[in-house]
MARKOLTI-605508 format. One record per residue: z negated, x, y of N, C-alpha, C in turn; residue number from 1. Coordinates in Angstrom, 2 decimals, decimal comma. Example, Ala and Ser with C-alpha at 12.3 -4.5 7.8 and 13.67 -1.06 7.14 Angstrom:
% MARKOLTI-605508
-7,80  13,19  -5,69  -7,80  12,30  -4,50  -7,80  13,20  -3,30  1
-7,08  12,85  -2,25  -7,14  13,67  -1,06  -7,87  12,90  0,03  2
% end
This chain:
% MARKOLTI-605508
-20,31  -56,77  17,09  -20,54  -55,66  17,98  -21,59  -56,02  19,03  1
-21,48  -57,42  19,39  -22,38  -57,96  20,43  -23,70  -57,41  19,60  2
-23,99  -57,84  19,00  -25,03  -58,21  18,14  -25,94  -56,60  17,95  3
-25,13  -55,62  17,48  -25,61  -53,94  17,37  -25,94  -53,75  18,65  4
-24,84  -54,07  19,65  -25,54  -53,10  21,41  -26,99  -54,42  21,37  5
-26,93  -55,46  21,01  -28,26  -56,35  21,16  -29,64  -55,24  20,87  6
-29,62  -55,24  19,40  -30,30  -54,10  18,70  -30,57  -52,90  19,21  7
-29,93  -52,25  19,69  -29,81  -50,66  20,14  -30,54  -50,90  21,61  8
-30,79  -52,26  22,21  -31,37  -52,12  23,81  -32,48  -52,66  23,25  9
-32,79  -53,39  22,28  -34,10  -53,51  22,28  -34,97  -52,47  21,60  10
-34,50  -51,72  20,47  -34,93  -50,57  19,95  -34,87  -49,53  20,82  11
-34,47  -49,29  21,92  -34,21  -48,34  22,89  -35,40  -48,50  24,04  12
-35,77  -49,98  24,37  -37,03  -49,93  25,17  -38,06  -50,59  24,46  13
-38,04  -50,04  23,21  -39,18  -49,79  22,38  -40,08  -48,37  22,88  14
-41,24  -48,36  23,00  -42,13  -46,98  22,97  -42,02  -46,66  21,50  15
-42,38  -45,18  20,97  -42,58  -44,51  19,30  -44,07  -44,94  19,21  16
-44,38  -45,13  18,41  -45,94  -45,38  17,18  -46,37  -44,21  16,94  17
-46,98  -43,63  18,00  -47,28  -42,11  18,10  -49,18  -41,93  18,46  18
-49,99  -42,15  17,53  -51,54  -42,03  17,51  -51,87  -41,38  17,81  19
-51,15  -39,90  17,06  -51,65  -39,10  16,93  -51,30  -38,42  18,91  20
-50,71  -38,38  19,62  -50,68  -38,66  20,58  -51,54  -38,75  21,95  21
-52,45  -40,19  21,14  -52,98  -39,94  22,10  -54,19  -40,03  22,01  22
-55,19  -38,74  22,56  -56,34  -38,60  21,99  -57,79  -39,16  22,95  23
-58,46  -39,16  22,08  -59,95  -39,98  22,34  -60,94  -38,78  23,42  24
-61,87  -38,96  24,10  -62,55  -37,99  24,71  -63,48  -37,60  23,09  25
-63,68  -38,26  22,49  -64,22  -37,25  21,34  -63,42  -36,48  20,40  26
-62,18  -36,74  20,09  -61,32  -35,90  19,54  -60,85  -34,53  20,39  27
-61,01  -34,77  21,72  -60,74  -33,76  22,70  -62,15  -32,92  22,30  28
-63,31  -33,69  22,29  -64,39  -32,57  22,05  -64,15  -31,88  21,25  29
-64,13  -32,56  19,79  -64,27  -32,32  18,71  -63,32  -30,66  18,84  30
-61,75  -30,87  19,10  -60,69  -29,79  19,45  -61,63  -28,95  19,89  31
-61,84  -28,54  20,95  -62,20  -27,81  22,26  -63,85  -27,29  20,95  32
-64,50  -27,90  20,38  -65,64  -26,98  19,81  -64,67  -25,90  18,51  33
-63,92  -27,08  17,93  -63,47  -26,24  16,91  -62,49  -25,31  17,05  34
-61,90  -24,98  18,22  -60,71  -23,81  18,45  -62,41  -22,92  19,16  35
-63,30  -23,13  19,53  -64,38  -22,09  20,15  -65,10  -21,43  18,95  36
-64,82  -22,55  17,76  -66,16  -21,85  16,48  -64,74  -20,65  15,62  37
-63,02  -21,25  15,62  -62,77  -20,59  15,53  -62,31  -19,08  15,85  38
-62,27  -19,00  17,42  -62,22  -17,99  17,72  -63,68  -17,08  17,87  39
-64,73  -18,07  17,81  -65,99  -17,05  17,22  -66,33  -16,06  16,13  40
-65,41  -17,40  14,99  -65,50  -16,68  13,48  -64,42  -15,38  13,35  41
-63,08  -15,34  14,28  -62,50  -14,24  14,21  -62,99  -12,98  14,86  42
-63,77  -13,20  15,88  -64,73  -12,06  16,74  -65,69  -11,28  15,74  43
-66,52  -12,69  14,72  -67,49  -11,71  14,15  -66,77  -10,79  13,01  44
-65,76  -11,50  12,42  -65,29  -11,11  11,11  -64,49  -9,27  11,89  45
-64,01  -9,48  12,97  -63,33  -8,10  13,69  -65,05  -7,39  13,60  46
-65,44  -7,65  14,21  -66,95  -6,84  14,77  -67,60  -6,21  13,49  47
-67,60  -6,88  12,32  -68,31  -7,01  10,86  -67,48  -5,63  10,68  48
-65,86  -5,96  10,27  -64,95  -4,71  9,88  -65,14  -3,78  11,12  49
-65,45  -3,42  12,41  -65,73  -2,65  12,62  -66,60  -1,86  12,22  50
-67,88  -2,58  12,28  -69,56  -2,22  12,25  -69,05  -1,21  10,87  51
-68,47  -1,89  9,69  -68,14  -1,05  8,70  -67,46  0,17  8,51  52
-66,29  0,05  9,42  -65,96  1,14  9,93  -66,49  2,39  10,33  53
-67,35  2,39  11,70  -68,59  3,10  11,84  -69,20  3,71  10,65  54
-69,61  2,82  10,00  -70,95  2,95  9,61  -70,27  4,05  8,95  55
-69,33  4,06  7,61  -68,49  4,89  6,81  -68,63  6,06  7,55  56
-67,68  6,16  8,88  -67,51  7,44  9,17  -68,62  7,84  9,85  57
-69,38  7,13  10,42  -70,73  8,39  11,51  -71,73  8,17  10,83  58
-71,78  8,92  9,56  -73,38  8,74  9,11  -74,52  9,11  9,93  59
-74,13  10,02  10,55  -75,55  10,52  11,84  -75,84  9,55  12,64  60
-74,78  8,64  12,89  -75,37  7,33  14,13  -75,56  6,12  13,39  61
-76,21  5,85  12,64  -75,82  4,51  11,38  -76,81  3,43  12,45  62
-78,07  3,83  13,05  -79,18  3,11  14,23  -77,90  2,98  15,36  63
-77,16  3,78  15,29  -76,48  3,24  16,70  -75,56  2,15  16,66  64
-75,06  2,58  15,66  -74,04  1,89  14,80  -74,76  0,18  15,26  65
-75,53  -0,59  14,34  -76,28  -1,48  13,72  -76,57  -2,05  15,29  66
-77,25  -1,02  16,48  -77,42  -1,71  17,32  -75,94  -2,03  18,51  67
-74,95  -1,53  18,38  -73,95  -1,86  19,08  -73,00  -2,99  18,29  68
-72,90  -3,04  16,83  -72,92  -4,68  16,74  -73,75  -5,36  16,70  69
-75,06  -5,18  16,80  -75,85  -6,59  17,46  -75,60  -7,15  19,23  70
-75,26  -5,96  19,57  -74,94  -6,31  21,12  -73,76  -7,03  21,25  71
-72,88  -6,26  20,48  -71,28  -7,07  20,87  -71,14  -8,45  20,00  72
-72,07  -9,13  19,17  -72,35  -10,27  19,14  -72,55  -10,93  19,95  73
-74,06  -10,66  20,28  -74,48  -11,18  21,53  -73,48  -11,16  23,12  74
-72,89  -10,46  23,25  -71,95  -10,55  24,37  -70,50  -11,25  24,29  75
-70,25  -11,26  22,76  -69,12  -12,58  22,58  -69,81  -13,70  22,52  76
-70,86  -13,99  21,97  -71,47  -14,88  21,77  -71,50  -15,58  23,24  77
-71,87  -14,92  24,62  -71,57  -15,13  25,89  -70,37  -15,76  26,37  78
-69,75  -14,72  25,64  -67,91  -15,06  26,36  -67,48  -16,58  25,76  79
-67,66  -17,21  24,73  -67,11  -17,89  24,08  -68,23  -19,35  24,35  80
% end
């Protein structure tokens, strides 16, 4: 019994083997670009199915259309 509580205090002020944990200032970059390219790629892919949207139903504005998703690119393109 001695011998297990021995075990259990030294395994107990053991730290976990946890890497993944703890991160590098370039893995932090790396994160921080790739959650920005992904929430870019979900902006255009919304904007794209809009633009399509439009386009379908207002055939009379199809120039307006074309230029208000080039803008709202360009203005996420800002935000992000």
């Amino acid at each position: 019994m001695l011998r297990i509580n021995q075990i259990i205090k030294i395994l107990g002020g053991m730290k976990a083997y946890a890497p993944y944990t703890y991160k590098s200032k370039t893995d932090k970059l790396v994160d921080k670009i790739h959650g920005r390219l992904v929430r870019f790629g979900i902006f255009i892919i919304a904007l794209l199915a809009l633009s399509i949207a439009l386009y379908k139903f207002n055939s009379c504005f199809k120039t307006d259309t074309v230029v208000d998703v080039i803008f709202g690119l360009y203005f996420i393109g800002m935000l992000i």
